[in-house]
Wavefront OBJ file of the C-alpha trace (Angstrom):
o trace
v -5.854 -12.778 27.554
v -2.747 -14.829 26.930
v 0.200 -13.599 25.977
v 0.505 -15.802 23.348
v -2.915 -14.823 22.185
v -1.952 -10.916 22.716
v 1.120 -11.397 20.755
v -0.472 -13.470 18.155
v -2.965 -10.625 17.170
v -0.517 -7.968 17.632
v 1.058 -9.765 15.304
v -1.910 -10.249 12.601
v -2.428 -6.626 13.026
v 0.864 -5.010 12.640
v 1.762 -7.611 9.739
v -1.709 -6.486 8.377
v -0.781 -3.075 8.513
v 2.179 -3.584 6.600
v 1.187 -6.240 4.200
v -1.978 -3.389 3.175
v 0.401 -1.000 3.118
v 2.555 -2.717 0.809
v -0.328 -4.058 -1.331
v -1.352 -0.512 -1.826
v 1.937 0.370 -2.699
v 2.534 -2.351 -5.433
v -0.867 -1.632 -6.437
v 0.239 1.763 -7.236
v 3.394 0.521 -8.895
v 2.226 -1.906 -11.177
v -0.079 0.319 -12.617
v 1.775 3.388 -13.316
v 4.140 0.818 -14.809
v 1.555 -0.818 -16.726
v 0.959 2.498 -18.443
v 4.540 2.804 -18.944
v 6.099 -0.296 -20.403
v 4.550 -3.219 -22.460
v 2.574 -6.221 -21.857
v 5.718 -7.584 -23.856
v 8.161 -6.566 -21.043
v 5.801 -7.831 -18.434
v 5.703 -11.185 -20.087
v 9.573 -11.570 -19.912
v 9.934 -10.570 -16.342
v 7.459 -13.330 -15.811
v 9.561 -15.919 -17.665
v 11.851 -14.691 -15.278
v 9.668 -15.561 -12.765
v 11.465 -19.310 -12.109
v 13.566 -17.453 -10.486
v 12.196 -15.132 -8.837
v 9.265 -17.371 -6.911
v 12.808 -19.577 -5.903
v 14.121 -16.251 -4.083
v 10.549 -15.940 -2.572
v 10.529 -18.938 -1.268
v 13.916 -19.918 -0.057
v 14.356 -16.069 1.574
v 10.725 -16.739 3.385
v 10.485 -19.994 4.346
v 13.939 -22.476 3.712
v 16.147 -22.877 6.446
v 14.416 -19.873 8.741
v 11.477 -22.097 9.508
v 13.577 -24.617 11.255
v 14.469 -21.153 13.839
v 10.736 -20.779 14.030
v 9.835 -24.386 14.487
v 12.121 -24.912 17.436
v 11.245 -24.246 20.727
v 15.215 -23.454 21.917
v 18.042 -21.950 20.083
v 21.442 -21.374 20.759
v 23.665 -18.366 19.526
v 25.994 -21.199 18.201
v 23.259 -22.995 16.038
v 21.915 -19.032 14.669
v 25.877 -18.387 13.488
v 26.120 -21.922 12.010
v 22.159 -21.171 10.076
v 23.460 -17.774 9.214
v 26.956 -19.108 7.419
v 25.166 -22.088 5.899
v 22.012 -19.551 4.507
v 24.843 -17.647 2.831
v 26.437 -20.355 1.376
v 23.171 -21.770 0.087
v 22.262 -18.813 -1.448
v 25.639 -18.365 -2.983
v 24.846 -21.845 -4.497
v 21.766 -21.031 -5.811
v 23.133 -17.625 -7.477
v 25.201 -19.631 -9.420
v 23.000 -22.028 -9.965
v 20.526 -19.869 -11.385
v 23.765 -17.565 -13.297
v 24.025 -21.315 -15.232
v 20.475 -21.707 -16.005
v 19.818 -18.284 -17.597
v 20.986 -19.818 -21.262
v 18.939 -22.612 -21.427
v 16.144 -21.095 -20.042
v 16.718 -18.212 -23.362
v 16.647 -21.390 -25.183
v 13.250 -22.881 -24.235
v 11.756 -19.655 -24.417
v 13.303 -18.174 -26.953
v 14.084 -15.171 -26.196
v 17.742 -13.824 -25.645
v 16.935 -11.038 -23.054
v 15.760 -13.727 -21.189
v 19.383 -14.243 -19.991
v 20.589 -10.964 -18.419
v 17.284 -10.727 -16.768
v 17.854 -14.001 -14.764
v 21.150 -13.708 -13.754
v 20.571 -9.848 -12.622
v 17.666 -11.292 -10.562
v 19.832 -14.702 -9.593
v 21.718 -12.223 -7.259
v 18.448 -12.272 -5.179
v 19.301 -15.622 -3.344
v 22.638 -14.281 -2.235
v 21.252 -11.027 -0.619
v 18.796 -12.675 1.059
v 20.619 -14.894 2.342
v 22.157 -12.580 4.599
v 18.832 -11.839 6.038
v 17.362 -14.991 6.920
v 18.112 -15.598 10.103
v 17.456 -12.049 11.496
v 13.628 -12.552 9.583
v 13.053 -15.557 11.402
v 14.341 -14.535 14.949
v 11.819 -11.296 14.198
v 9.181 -13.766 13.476
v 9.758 -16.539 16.299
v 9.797 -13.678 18.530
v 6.882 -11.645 17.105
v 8.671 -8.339 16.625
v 5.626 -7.739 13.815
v 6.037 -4.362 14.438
v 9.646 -4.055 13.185
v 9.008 -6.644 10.304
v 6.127 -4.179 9.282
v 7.888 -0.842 9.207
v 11.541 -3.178 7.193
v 9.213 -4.772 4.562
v 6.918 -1.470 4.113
v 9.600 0.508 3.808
v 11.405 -1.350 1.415
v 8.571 -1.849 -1.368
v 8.401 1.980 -0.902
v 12.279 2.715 -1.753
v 11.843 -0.089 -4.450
v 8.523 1.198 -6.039
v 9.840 4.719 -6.155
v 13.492 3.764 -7.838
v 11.445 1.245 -10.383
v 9.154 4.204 -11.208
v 12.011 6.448 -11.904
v 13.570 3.795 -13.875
v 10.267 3.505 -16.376
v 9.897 7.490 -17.039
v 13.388 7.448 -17.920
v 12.446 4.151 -20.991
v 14.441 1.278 -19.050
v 11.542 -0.792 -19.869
v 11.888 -4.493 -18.646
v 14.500 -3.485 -16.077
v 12.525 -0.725 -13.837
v 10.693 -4.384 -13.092
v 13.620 -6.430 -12.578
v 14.827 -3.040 -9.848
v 11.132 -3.633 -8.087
v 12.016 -6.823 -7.065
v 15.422 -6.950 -6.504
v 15.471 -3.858 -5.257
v 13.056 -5.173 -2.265
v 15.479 -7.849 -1.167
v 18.115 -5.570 -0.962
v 16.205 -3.232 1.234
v 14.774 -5.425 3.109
v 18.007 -6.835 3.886
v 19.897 -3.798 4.787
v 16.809 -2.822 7.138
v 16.986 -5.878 9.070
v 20.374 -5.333 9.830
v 19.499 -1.835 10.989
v 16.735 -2.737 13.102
v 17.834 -5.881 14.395
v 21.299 -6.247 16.712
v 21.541 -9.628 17.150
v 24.934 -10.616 14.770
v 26.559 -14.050 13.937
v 29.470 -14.665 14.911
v 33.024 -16.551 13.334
v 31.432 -20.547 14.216
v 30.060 -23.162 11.760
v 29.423 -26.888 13.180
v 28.145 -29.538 11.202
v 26.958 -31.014 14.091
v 24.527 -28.074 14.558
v 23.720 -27.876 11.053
v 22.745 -31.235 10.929
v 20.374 -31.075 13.699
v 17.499 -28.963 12.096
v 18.581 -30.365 8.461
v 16.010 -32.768 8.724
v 13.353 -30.140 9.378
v 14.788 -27.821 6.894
v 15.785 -30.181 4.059
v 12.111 -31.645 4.048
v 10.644 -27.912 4.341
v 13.484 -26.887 1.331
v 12.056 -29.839 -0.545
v 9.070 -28.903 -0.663
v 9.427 -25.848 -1.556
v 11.339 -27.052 -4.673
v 8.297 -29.854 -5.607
v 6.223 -26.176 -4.769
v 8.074 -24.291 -7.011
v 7.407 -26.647 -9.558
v 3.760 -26.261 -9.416
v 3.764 -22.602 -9.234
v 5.516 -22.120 -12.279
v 4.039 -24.409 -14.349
v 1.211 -22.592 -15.559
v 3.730 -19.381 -16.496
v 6.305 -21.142 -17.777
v 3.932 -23.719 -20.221
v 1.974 -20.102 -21.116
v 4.877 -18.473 -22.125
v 6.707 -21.356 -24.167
v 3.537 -22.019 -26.201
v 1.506 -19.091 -26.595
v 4.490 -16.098 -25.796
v 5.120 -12.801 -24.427
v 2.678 -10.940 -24.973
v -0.127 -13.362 -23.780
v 1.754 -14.436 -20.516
v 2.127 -11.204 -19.668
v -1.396 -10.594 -19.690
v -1.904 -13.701 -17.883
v 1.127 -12.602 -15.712
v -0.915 -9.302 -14.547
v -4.076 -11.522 -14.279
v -2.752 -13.774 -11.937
v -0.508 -11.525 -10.256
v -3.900 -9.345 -9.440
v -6.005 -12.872 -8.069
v -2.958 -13.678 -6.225
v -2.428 -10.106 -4.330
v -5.515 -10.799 -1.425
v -3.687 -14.284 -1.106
v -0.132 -13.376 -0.833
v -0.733 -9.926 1.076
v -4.034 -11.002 3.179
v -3.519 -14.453 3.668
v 0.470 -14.727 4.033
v -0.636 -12.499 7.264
v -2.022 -14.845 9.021
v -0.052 -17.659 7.038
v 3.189 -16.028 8.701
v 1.742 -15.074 12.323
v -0.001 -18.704 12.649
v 3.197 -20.449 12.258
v 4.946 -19.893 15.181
v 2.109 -19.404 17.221
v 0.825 -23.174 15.683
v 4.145 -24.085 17.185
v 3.407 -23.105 20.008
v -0.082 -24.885 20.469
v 1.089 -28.359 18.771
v 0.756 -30.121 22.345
v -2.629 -28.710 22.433
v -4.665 -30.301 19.905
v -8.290 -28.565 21.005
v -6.581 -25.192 20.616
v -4.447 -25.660 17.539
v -7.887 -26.850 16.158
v -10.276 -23.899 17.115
v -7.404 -21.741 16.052
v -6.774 -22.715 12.708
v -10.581 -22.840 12.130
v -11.046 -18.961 13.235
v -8.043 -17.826 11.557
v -10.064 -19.744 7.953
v -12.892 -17.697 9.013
v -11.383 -14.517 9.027
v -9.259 -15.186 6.157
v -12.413 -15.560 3.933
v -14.291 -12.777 5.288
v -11.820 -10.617 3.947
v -10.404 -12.625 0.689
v -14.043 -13.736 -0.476
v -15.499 -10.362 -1.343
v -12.188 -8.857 -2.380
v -11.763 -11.430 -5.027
v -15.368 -11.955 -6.063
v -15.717 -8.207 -6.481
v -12.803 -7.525 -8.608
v -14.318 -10.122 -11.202
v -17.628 -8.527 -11.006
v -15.953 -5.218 -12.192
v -12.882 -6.541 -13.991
v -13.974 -5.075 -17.026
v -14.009 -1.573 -15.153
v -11.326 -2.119 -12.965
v -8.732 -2.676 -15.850
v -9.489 0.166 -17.561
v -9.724 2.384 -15.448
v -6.295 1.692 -13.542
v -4.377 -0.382 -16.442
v -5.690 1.099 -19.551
v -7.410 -0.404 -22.912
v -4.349 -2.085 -23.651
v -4.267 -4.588 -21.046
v -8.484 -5.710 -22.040
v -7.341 -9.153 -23.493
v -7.043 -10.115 -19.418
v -10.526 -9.451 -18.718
v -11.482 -13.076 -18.939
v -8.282 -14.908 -17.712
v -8.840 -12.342 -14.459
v -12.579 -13.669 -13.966
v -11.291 -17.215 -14.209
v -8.507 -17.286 -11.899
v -10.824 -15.788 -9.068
v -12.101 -18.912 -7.775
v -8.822 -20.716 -7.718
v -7.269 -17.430 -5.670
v -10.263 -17.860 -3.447
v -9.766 -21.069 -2.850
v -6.136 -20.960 -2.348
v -6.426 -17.983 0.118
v -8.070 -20.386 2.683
v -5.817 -23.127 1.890
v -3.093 -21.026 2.369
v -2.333 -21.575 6.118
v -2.566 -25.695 5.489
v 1.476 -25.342 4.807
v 1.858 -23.610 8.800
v -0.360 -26.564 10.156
v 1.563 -29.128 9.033
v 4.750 -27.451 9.307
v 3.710 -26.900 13.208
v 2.985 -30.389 12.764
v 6.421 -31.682 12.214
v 5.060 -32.987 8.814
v 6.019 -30.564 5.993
v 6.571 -34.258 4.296
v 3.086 -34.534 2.859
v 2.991 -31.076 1.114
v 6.080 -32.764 -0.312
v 4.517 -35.846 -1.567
v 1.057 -34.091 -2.500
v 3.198 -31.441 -4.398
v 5.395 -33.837 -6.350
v 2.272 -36.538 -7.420
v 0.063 -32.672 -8.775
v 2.544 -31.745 -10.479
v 2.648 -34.162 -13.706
v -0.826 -34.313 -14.454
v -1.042 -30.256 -14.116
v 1.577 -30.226 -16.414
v -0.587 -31.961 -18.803
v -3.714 -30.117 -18.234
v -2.047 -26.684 -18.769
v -0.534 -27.637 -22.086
v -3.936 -28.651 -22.880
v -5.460 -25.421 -21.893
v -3.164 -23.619 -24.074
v -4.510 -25.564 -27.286
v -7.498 -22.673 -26.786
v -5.811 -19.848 -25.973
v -5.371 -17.803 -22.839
v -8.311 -18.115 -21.969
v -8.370 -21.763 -22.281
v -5.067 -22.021 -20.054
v -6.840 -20.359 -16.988
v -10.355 -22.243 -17.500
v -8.099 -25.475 -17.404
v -5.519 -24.523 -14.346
v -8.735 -23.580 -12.224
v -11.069 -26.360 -13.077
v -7.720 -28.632 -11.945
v -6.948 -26.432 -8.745
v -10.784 -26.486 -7.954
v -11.234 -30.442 -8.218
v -7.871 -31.393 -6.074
v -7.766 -28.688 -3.369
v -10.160 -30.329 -1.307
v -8.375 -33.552 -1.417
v -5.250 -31.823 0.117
v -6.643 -29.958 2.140
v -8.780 -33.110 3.871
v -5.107 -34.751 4.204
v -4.142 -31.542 6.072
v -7.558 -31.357 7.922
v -6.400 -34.821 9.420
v -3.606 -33.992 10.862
v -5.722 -31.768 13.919
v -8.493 -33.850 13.919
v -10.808 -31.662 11.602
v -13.295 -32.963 9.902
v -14.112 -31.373 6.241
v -17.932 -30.580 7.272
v -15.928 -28.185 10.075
v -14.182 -26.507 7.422
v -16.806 -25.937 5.066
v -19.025 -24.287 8.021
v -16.210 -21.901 8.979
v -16.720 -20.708 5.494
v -20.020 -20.477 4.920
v -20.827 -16.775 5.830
v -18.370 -15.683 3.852
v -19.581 -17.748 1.281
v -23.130 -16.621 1.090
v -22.541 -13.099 2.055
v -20.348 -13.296 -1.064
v -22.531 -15.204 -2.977
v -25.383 -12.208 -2.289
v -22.687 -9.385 -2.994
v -21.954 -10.996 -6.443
v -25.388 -11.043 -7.648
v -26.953 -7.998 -6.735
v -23.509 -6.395 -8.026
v -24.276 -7.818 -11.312
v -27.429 -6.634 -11.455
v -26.637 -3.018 -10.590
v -23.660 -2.970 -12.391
v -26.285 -4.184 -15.361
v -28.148 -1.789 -14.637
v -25.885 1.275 -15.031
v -24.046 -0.198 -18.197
v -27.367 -1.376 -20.207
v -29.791 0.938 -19.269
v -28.371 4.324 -18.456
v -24.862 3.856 -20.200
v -23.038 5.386 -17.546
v -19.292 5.589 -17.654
v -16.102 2.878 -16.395
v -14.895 5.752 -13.774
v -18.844 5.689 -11.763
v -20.145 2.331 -12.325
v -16.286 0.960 -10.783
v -16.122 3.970 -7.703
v -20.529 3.131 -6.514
v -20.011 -0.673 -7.611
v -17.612 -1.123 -4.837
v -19.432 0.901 -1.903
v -22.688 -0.979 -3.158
v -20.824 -3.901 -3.117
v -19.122 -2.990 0.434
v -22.739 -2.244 2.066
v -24.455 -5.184 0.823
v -21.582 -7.936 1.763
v -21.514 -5.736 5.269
v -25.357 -6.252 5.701
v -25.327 -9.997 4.721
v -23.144 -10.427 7.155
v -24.866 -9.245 9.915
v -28.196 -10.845 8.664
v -26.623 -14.071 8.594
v -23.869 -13.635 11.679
v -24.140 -10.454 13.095
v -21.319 -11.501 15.935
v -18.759 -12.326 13.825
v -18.692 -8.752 12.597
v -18.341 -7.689 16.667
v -15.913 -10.536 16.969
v -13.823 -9.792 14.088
v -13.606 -5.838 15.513
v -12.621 -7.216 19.093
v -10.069 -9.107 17.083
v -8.710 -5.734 15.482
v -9.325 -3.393 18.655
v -6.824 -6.446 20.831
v -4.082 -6.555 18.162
v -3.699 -2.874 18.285
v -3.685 -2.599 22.089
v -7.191 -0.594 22.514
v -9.710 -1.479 24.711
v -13.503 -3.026 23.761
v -16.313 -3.675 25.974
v -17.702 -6.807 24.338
v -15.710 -9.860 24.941
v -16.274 -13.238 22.560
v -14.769 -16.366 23.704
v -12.584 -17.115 21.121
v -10.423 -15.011 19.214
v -8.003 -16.646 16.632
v -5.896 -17.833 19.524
v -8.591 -19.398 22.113
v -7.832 -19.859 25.759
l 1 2 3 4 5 6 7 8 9 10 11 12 13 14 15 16 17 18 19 20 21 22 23 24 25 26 27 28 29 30 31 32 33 34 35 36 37 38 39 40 41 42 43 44 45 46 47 48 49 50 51 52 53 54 55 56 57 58 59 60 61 62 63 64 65 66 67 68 69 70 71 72 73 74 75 76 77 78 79 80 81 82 83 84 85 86 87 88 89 90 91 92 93 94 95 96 97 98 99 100 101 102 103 104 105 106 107 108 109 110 111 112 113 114 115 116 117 118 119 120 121 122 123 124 125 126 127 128 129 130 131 132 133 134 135 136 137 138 139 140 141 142 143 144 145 146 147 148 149 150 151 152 153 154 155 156 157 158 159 160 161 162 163 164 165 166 167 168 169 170 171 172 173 174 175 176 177 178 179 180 181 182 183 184 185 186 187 188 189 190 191 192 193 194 195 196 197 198 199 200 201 202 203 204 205 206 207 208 209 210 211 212 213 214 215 216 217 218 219 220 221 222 223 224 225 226 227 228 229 230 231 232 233 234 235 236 237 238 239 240 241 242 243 244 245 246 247 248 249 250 251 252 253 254 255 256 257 258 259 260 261 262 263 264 265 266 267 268 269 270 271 272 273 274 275 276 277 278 279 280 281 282 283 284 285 286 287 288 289 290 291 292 293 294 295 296 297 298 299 300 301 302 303 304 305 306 307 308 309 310 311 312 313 314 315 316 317 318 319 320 321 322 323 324 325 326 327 328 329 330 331 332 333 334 335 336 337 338 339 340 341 342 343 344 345 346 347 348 349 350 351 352 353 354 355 356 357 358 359 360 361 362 363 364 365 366 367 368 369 370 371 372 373 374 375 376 377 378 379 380 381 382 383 384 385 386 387 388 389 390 391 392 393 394 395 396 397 398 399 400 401 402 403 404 405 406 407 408 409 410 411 412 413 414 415 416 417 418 419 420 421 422 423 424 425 426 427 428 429 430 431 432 433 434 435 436 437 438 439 440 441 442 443 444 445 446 447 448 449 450 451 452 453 454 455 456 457 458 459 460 461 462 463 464 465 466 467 468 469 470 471 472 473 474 475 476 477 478 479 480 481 482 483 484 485 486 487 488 489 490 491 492 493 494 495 496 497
């Protein structure tokens, strides 16, 4: 095996490890503090959230990818990304210190302000740990990324906890986020030695600024899209109702952020790597879609079978009025789960350019249909930011598709086990769970706990009716990134030789 292969699933298995461990974590989290605080609090944190997704994506992608993206790097260039990171994140502190009134304003609501600039200081810390992040990552130290970002949900999730039994309400959330960048931060420093040193040259800067400013551009015309559904939601139909929608989507959006950002984040440099090689970077991306279904798919599809079940058991009564916006979102977070690795492709690519243009021509019309949406409620809101994410996301993604010679029928069929073996689990999981609610009345607690082990063994056996070697390929996969040993041997293995 290759060692870009071997460190390519190392990779996808140690940033799985620590991307389930964290999900499990925030999972915990979020519902101890749904019990704690209001839907009301959530709701303002997600105003908040214009902020916020900036940090996310400026700390995770921004001027790191253009570290990633190259294949050589001097010490010299690092110290001048490190200085210029800091001073663009001091920039965007302030920038975001400024905003915090007027956002109030169009919300209407004062705590609004304290809440964004406390969270504003997010851009600054990070910052400082940009450069370390993406040296981890263009070197595939996956190991040390896992055991920095686990360990800083879990000192985040703990303090935020505290803070909620002891009534700080709307702030033990703003400490779970900021909280994590200053953690992770501090642990990056701790486990990694490399440090900048006194040099910044334009000159230097300048040289991946065209890589970074188009990848920083997008990321704005992204953050525009990402917020507009929250941000409409909350100006038009409030607090309360965004922050159910706020959980909803947060929920829908947990496989694709903590399942598919793993391979999103391991494929990048290793895309890089292959962007000579068009056969490979094309059988790659293509196996890393199948795998990213067979694990998002039933995930999703069986949390809206059960969403009824599965909110009040771990959120309580309280939070019901998101049973429907939950169901809704699903097959937008499906699809965006496999469409989630299109950004590394063309990034790898050299053309981060046509996310940019793609991003900026969605974004007025799904202005418009969200505002519509909310002329019927909540649940109008997600019925009309699905049906539009449904009906364009194969147009992107064919523009992406394009780029390595894939043609859409390829995609498609690198989805279609998942997709039936879903498609099976969903039914008969209706059925049953029909069959325990109507006709013997049995309680949330059971018909949640035996809906998802029926669910489990009938997506498992579907599977290996329909493709009984991807299952034996998808363990050789696992039993490679963690170093053990396996007898079988398939051909290809998200990396192919």
């Amino acid at each position: 095996m290759s060692s870009l292969k071997q460190k390519t699933l190392s990779g996808v298995m140690w940033t799985g490890i620590a991307k389930m461990s964290m999900q499990l974590v925030l999972l915990v989290v979020m519902f101890v503090l749904a019990r704690l605080i209001s839907e009301e609090d959530f709701g303002i944190v997600a105003m908040a959230s214009v902020i916020t997704v900036a940090i996310g994506m400026v700390n995770d992608r921004g001027l790191g990818t253009a570290i990633i993206q190259k294949k050589v790097v001097s010490d010299s260039l690092l110290s001048t990304m490190f200085w210029g990171s800091v001073l663009f994140g001091t920039l965007l502190f302030l920038i975001g210190y400024i905003a915090a009134y007027p956002l109030s304003l169009f919300y209407k609501e004062p705590v609004v302000i304290p809440i964004v600039r406390t969270m504003s200081l997010g851009f600054f810390i990070g910052g400082l740990g940009i450069v370390q992040k993406a040296l981890l990552t263009k070197e595939m130290m996956f190991k040390k990324l896992a055991i920095i970002e686990t360990g800083a949900v879990l000192t985040s999730g703990i303090l935020a906890i505290i803070m909620a039994f002891l009534n700080t309400g709307v702030w033990s959330l703003v400490v779970l986020t900021l909280g994590r960048d200053i953690f992770t931060v501090l642990l990056v420093w701790i486990f990694f030695k490399w440090r900048p040193g006194l040099y910044f040259a334009w000159k230097d800067f300048k040289s991946v600024l065209g890589f970074s400013s188009n990848v920083l551009a997008n990321d704005v015309a992204l953050y525009l899209v990402t917020n507009t559904d929250v941000t409409i939601i909350g100006r038009f139909l409030g607090k309360a109702m965004l922050g159910y929608y706020s959980l909803a989507l947060n929920l829908v959006k947990l496989p694709v952020t903590r399942i598919s950002g793993i391979v999103a984040r391991v494929v990048f440099p290793a895309f890089s790597e292959l962007q000579d090689d068009l056969p490979r970077f094309k059988n790659s991306f293509l196996r890393s879609v199948t795998f990213i279904s067979l694990i998002t798919f039933p995930l999703l599809a069986g949390l809206a079978v059960f969403a009824k079940e599965f909110i009040l058991v771990a959120l309580g009564e309280k939070w019901l009025p998101m049973v429907w916006p939950l169901i809704i979102l699903v097959p937008m977070a499906m699809l965006k789960s496999v469409g989630s690795i299109k950004g590394s492709v063309l990034m790898a690519c050299g053309r981060p350019d046509i996310e940019l243009k793609w991003n900026l021509l969605y974004f007025p019309p799904l202005v418009a249909v969200v505002w519509f949406g909310t002329q019927y409620g909540l649940t109008g809101s997600a019925t009309a930011f699905t049906l539009f994410y449904i009906l364009t996301f194969f147009i992107i993604q064919h523009i992406a598709n394009k780029q390595i010679n894939i043609k859409m029928i390829e995609f498609l069929k690198a989805l279609s086990i998942s997709s039936f073996s879903t498609a099976i689990m969903v039914i008969l999981g209706i059925l049953y769970k029909l069959f325990l609610t109507r006709f013997l009345h049995i309680g949330d607690i059971i018909v949640l706990v035996t809906g998802i082990i029926i669910s489990v063994l009938i997506y498992y056996m579907a599977i290996r009716i329909l493709k009984k070697d991807l299952i034996i390929e998808f363990m050789q996969m696992f039993k490679k990134g963690t170093g053990k040993k396996m007898q079988i041997e398939p051909e290809d293995v998200m990396v192919s030789e």
